[in-house]
mmCIF file as gemmi writes it, N, C-alpha and C atoms, coordinates in Angstrom:
data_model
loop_
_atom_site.group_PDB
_atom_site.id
_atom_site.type_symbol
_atom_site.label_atom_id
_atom_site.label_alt_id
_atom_site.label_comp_id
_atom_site.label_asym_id
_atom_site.label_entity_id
_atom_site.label_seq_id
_atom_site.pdbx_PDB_ins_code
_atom_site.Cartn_x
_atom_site.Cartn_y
_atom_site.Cartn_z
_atom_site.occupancy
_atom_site.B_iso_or_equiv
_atom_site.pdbx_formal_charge
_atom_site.auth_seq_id
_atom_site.auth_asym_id
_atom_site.pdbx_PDB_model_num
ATOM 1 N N . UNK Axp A 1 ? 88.013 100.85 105.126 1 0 ? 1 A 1
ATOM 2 C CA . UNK Axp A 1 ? 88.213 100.16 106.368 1 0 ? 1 A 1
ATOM 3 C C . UNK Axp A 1 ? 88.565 101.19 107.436 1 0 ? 1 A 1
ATOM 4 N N . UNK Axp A 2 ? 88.123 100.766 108.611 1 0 ? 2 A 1
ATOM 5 C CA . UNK Axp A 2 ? 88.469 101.963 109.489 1 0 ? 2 A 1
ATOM 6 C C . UNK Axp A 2 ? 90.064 101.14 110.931 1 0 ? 2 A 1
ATOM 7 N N . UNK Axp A 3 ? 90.893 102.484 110.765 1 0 ? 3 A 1
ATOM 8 C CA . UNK Axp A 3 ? 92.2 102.014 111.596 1 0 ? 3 A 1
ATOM 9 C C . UNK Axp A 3 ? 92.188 102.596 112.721 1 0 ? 3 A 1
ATOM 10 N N . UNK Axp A 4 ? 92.974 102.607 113.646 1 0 ? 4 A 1
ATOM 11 C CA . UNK Axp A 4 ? 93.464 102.689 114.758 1 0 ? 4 A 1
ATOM 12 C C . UNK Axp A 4 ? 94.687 103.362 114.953 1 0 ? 4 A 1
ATOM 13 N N . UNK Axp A 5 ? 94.834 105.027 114.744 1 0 ? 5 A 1
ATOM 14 C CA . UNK Axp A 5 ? 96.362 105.187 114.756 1 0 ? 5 A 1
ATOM 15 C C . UNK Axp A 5 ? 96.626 105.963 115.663 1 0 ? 5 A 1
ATOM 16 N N . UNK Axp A 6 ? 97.342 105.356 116.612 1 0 ? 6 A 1
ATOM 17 C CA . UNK Axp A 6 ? 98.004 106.853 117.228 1 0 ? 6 A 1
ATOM 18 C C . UNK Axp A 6 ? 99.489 107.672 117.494 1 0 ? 6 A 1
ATOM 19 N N . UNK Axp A 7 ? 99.097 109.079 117.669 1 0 ? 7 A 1
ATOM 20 C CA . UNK Axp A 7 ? 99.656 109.893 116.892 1 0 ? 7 A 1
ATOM 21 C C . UNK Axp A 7 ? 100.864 109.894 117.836 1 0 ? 7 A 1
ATOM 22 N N . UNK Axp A 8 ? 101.996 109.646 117.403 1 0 ? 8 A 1
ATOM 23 C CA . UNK Axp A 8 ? 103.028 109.882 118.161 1 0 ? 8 A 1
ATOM 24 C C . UNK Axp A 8 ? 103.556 110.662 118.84 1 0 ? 8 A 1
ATOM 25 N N . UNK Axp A 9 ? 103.065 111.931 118.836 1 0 ? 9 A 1
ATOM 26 C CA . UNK Axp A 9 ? 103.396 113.495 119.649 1 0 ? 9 A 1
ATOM 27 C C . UNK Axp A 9 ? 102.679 113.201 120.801 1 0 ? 9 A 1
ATOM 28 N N . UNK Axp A 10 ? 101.398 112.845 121.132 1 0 ? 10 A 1
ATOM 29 C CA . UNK Axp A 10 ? 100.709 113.002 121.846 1 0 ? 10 A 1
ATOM 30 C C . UNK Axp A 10 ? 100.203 111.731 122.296 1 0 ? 10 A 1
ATOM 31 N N . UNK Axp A 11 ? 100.142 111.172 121.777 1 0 ? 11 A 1
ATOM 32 C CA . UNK Axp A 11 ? 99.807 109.043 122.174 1 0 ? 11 A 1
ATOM 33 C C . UNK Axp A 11 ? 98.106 109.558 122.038 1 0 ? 11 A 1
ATOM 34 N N . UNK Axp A 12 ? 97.788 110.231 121.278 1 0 ? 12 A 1
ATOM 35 C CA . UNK Axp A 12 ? 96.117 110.141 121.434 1 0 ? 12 A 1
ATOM 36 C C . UNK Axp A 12 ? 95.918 109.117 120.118 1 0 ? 12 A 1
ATOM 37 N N . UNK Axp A 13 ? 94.606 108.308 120.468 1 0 ? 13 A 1
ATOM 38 C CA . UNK Axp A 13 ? 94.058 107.431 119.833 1 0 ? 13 A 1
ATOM 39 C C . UNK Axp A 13 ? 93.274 107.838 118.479 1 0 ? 13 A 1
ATOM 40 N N . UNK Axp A 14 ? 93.848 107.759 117.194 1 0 ? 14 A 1
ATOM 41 C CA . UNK Axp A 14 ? 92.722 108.013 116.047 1 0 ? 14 A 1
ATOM 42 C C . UNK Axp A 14 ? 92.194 107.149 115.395 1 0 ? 14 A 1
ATOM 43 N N . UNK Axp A 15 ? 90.903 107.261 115.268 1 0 ? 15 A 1
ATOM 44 C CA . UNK Axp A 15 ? 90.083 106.197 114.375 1 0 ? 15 A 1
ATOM 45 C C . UNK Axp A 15 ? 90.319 107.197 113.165 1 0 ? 15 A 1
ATOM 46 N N . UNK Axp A 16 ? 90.441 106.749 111.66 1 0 ? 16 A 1
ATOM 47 C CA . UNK Axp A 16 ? 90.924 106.992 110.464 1 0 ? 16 A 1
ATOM 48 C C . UNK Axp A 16 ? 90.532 106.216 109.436 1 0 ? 16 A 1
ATOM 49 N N . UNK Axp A 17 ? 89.85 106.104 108.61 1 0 ? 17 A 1
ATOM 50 C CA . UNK Axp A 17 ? 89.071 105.313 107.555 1 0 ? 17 A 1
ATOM 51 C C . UNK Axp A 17 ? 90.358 105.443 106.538 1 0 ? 17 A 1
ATOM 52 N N . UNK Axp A 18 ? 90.665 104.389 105.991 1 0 ? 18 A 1
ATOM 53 C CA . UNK Axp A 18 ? 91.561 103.839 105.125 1 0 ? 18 A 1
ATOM 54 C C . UNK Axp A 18 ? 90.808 103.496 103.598 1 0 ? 18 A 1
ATOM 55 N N . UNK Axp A 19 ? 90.643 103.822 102.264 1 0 ? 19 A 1
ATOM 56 C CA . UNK Axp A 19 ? 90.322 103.305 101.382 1 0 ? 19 A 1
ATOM 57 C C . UNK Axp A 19 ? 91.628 103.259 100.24 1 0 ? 19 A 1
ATOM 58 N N . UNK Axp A 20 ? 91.51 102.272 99.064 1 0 ? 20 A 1
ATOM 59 C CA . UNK Axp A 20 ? 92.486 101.633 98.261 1 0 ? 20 A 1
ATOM 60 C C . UNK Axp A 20 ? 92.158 102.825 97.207 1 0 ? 20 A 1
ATOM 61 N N . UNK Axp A 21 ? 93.234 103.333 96.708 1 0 ? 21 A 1
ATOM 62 C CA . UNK Axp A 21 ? 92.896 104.384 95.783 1 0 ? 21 A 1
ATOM 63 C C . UNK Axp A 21 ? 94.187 104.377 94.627 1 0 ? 21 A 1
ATOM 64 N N . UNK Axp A 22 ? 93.365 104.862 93.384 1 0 ? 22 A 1
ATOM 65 C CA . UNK Axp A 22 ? 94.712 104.984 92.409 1 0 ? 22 A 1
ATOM 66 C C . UNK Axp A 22 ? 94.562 106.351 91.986 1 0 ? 22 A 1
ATOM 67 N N . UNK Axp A 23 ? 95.734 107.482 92.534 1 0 ? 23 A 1
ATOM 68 C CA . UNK Axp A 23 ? 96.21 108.523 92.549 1 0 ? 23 A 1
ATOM 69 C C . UNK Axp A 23 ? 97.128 108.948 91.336 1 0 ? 23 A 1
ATOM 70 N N . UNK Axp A 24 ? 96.659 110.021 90.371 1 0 ? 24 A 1
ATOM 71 C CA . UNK Axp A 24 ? 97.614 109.898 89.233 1 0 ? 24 A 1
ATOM 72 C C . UNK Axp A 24 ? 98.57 109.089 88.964 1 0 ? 24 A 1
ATOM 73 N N . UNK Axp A 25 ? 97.977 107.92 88.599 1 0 ? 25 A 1
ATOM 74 C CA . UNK Axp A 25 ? 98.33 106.798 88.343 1 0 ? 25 A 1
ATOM 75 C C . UNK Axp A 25 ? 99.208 105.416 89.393 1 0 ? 25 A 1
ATOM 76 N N . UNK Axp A 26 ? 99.337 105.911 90.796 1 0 ? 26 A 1
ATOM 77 C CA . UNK Axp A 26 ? 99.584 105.291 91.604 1 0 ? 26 A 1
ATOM 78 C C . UNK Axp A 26 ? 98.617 104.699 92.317 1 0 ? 26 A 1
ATOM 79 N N . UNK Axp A 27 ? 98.926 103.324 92.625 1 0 ? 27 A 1
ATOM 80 C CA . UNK Axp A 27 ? 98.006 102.904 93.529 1 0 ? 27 A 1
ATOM 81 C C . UNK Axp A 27 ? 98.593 103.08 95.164 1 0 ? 27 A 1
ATOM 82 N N . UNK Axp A 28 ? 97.763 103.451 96.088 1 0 ? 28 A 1
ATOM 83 C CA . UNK Axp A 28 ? 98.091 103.352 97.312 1 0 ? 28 A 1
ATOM 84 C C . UNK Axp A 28 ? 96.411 103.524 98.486 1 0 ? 28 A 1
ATOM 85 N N . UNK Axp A 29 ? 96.893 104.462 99.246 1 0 ? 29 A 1
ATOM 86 C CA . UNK Axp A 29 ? 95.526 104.37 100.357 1 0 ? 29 A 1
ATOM 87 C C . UNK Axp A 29 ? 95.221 105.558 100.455 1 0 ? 29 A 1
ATOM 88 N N . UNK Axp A 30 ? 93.629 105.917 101.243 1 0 ? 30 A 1
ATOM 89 C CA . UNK Axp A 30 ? 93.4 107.339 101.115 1 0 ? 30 A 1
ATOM 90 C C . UNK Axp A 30 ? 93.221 107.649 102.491 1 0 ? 30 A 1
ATOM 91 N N . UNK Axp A 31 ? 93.799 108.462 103.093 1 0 ? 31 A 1
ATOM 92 C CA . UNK Axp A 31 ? 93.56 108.712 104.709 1 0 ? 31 A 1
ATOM 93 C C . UNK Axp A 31 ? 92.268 109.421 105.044 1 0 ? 31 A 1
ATOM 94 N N . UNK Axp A 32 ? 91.5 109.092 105.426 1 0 ? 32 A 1
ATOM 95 C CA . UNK Axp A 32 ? 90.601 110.25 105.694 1 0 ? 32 A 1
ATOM 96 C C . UNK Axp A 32 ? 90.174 110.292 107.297 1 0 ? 32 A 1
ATOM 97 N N . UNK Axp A 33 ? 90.626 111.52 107.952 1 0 ? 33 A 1
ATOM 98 C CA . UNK Axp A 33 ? 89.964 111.877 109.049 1 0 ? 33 A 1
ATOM 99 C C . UNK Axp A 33 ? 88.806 112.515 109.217 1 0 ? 33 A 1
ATOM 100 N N . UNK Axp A 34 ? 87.901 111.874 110.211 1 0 ? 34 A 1
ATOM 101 C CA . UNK Axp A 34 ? 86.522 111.909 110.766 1 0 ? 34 A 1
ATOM 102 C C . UNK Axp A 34 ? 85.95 113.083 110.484 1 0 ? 34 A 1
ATOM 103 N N . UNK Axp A 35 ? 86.724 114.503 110.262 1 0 ? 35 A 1
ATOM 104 C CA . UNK Axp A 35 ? 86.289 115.792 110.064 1 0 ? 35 A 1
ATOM 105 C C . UNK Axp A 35 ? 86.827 116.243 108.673 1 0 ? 35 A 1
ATOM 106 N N . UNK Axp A 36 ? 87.152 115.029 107.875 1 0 ? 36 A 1
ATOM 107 C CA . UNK Axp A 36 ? 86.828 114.734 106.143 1 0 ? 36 A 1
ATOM 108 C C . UNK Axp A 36 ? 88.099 115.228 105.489 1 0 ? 36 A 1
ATOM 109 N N . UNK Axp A 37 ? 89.027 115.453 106.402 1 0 ? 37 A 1
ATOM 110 C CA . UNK Axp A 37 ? 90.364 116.005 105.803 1 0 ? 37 A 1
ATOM 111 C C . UNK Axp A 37 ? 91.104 114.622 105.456 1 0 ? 37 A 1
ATOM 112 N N . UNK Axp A 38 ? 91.743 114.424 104.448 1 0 ? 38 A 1
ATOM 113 C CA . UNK Axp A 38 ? 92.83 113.849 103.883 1 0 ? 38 A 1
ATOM 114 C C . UNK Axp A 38 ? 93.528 114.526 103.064 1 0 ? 38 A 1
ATOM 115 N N . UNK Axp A 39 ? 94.431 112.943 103.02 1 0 ? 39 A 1
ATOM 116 C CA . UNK Axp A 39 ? 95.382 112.312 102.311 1 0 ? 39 A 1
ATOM 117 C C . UNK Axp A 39 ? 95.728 111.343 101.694 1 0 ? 39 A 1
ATOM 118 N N . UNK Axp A 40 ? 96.421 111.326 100.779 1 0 ? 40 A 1
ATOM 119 C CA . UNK Axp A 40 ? 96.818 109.79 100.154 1 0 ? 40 A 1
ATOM 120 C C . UNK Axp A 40 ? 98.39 109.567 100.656 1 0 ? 40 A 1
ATOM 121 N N . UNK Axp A 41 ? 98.216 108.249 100.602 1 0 ? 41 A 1
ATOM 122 C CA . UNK Axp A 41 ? 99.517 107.323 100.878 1 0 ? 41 A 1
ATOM 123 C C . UNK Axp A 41 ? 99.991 106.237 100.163 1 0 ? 41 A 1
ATOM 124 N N . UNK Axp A 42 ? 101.173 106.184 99.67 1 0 ? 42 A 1
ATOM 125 C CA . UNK Axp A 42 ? 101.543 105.034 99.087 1 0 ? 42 A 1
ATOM 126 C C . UNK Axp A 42 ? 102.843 104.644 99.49 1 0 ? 42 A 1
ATOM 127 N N . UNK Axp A 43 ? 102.93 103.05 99.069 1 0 ? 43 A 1
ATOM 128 C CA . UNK Axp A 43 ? 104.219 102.104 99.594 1 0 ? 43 A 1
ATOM 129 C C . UNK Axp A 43 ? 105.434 102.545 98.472 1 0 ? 43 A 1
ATOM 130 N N . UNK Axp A 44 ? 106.737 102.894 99.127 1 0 ? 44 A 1
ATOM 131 C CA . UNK Axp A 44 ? 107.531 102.966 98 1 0 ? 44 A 1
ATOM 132 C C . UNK Axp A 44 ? 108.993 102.646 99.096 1 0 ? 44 A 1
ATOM 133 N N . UNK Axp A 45 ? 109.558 101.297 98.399 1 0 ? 45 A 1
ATOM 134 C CA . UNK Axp A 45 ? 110.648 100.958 98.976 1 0 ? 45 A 1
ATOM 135 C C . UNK Axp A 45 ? 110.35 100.49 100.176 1 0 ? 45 A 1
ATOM 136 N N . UNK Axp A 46 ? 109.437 99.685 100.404 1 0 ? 46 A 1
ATOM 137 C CA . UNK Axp A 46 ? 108.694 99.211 101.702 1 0 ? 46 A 1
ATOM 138 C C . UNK Axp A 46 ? 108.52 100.117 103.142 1 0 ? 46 A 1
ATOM 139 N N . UNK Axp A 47 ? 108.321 101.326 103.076 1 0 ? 47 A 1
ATOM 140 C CA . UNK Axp A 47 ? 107.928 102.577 103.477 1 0 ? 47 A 1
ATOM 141 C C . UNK Axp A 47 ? 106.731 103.498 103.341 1 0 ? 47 A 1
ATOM 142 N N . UNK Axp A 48 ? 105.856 103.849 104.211 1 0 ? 48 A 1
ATOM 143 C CA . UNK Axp A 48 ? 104.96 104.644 103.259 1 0 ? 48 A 1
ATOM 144 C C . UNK Axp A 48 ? 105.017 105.962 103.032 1 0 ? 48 A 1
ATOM 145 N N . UNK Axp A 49 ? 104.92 106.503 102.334 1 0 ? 49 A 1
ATOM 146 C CA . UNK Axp A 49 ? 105.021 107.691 102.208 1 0 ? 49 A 1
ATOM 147 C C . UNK Axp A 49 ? 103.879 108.747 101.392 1 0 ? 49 A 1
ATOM 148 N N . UNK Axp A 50 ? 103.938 110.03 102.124 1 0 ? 50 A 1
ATOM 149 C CA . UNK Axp A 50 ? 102.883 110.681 101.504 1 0 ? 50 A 1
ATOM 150 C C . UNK Axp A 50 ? 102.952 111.053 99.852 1 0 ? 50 A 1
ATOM 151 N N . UNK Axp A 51 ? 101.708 110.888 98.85 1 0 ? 51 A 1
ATOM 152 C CA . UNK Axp A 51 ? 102.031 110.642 97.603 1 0 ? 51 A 1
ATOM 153 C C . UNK Axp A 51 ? 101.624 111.974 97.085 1 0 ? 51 A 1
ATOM 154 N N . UNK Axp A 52 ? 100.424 112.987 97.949 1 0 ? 52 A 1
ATOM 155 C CA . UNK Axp A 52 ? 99.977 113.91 97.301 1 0 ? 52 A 1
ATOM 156 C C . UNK Axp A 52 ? 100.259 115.713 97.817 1 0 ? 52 A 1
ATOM 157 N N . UNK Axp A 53 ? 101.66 115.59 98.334 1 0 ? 53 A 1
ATOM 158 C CA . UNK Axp A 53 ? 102.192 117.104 98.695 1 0 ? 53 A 1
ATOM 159 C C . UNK Axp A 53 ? 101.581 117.436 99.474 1 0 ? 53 A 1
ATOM 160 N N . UNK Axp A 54 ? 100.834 116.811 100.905 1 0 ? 54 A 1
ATOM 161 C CA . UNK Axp A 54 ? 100.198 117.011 101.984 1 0 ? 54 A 1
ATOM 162 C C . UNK Axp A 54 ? 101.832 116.73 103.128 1 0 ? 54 A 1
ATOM 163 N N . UNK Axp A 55 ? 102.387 117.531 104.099 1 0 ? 55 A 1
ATOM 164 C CA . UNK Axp A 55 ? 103.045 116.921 105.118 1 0 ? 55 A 1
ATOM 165 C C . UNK Axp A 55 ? 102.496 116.215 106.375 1 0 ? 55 A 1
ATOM 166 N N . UNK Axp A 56 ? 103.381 114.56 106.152 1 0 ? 56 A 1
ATOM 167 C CA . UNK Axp A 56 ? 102.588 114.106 106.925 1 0 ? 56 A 1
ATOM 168 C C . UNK Axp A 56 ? 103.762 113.299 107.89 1 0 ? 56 A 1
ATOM 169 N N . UNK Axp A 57 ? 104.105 113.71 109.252 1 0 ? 57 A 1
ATOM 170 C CA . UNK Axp A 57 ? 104.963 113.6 109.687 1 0 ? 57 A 1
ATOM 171 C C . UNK Axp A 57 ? 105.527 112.074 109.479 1 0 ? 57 A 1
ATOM 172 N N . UNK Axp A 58 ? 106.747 111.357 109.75 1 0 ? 58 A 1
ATOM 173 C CA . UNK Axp A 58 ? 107.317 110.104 109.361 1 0 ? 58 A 1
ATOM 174 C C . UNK Axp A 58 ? 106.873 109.322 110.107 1 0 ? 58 A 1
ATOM 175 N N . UNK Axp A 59 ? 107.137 109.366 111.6 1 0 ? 59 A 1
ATOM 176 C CA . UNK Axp A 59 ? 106.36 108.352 112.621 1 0 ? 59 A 1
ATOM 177 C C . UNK Axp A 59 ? 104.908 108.452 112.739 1 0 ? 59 A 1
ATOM 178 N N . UNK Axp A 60 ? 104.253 109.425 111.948 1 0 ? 60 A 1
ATOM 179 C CA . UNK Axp A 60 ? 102.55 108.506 111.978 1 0 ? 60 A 1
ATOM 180 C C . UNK Axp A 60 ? 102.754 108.233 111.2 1 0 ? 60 A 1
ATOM 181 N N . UNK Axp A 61 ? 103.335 108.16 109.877 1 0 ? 61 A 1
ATOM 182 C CA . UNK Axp A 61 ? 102.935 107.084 108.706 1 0 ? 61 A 1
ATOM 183 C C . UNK Axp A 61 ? 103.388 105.239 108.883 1 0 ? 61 A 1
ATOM 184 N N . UNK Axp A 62 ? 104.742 105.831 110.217 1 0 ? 62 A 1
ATOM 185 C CA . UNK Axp A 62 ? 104.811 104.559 110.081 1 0 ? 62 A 1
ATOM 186 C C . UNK Axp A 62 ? 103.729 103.67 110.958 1 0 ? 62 A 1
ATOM 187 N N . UNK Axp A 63 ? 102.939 104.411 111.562 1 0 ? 63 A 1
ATOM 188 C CA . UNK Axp A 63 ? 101.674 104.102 112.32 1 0 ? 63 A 1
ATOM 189 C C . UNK Axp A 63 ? 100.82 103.768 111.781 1 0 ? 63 A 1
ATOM 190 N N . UNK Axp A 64 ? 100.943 104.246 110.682 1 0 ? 64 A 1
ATOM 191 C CA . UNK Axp A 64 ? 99.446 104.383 109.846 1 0 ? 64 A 1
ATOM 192 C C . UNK Axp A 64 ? 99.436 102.82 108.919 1 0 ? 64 A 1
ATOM 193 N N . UNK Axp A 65 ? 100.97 102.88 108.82 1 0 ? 65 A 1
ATOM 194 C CA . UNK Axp A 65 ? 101.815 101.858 107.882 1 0 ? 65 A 1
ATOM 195 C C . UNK Axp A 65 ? 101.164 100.36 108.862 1 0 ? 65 A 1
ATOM 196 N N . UNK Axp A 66 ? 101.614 100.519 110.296 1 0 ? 66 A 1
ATOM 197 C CA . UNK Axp A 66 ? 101.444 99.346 111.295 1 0 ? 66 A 1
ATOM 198 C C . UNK Axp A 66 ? 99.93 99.02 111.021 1 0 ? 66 A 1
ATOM 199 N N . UNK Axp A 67 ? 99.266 100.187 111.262 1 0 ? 67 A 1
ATOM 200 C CA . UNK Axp A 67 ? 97.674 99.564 111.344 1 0 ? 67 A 1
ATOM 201 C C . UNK Axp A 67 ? 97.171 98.651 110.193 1 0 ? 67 A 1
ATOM 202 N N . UNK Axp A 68 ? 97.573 99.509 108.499 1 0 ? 68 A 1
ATOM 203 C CA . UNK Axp A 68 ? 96.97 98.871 107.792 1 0 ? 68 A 1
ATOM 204 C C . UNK Axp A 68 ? 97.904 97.296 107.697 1 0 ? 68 A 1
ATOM 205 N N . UNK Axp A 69 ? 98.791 97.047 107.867 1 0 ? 69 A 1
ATOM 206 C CA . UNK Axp A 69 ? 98.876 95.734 108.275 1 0 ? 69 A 1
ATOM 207 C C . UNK Axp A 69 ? 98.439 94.787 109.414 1 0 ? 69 A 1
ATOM 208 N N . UNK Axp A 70 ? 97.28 95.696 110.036 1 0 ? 70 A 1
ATOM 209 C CA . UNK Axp A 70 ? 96.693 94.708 110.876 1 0 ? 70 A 1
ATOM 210 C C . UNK Axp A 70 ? 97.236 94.403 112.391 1 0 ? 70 A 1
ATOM 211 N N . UNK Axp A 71 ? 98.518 95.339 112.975 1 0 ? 71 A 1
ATOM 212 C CA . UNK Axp A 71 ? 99.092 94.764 114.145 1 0 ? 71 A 1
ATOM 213 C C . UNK Axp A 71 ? 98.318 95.686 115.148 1 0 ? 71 A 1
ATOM 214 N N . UNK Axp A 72 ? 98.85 95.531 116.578 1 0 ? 72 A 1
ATOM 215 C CA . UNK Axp A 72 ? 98.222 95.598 117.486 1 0 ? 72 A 1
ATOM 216 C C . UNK Axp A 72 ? 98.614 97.286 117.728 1 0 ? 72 A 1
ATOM 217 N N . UNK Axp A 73 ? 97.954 98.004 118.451 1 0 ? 73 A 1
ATOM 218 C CA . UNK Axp A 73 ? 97.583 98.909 118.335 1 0 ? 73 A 1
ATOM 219 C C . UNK Axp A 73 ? 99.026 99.603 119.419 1 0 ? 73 A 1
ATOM 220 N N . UNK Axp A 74 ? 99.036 98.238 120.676 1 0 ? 74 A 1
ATOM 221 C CA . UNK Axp A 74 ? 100.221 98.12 121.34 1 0 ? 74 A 1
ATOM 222 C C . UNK Axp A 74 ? 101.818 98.415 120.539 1 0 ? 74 A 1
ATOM 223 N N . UNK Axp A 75 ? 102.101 97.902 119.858 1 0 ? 75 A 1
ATOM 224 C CA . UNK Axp A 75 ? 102.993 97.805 118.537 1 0 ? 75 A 1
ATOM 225 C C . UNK Axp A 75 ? 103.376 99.102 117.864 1 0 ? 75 A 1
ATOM 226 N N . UNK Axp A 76 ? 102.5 100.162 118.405 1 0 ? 76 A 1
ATOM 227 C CA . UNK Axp A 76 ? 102.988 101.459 117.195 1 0 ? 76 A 1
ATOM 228 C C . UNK Axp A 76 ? 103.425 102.197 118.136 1 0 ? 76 A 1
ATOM 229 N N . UNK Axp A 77 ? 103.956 103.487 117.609 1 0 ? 77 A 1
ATOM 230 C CA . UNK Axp A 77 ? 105.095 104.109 118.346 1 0 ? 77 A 1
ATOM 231 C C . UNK Axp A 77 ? 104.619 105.769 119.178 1 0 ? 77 A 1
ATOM 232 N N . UNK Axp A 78 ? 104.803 105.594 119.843 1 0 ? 78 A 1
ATOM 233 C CA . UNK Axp A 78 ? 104.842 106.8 120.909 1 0 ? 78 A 1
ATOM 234 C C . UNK Axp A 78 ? 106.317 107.66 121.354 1 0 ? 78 A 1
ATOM 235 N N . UNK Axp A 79 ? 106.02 108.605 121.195 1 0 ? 79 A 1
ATOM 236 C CA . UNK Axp A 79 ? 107.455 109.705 121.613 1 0 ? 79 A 1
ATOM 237 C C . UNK Axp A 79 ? 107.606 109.518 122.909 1 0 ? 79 A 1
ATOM 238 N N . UNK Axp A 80 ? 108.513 109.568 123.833 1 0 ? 80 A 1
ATOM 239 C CA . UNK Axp A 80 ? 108.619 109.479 125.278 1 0 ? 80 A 1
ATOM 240 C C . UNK Axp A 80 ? 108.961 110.855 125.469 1 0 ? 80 A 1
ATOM 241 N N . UNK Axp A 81 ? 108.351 111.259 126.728 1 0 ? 81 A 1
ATOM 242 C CA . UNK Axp A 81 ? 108.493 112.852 126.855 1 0 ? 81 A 1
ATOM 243 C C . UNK Axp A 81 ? 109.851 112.855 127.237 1 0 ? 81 A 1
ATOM 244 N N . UNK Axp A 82 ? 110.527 114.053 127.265 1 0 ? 82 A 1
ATOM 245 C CA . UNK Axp A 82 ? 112.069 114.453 127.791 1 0 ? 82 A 1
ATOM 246 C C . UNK Axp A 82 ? 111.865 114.716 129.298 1 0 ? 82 A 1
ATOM 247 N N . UNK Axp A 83 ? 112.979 114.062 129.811 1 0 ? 83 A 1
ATOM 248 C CA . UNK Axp A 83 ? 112.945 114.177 131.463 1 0 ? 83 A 1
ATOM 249 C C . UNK Axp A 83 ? 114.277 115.084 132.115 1 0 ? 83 A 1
């Protein structure tokens, strides 16, 4: 499935293909960006978190977390610059 995430440092918009994957023996999701780089992700403690020793900062996952539940794109989180 393809998501909608954007990246909280920068508020830029990513399209990100999402597939259901079982990762040495976990089930979770597979991130893949447009220029074929991933990651996997899985739910643990109603959180997602990265499953395969890739760093993947906390506030896009929880972005990544928002999309694959389907909310509005409005809804996910952006850093506010320092003034």
């Amino acid at each position: 499935m393809q998501i909608e995430v954007r990246e909280p440092g920068t508020g830029i918009l990513l399209r990100l293909e999402a597939k259901s994957e079982n990762y040495q023996g976990k089930h979770g999701m597979r991130i893949r960006y447009p220029n074929g780089a991933n990651f996997f992700i899985m739910a643990d403690s109603g959180a997602w978190r990265s499953a395969d020793h890739h760093h993947v900062a906390p506030r896009f996952l929880i972005n990544i977390g928002l999309a694959l539940e389907g909310r509005a794109v409005s809804e996910q989180l952006v850093d506010q610059p320092n003034t």
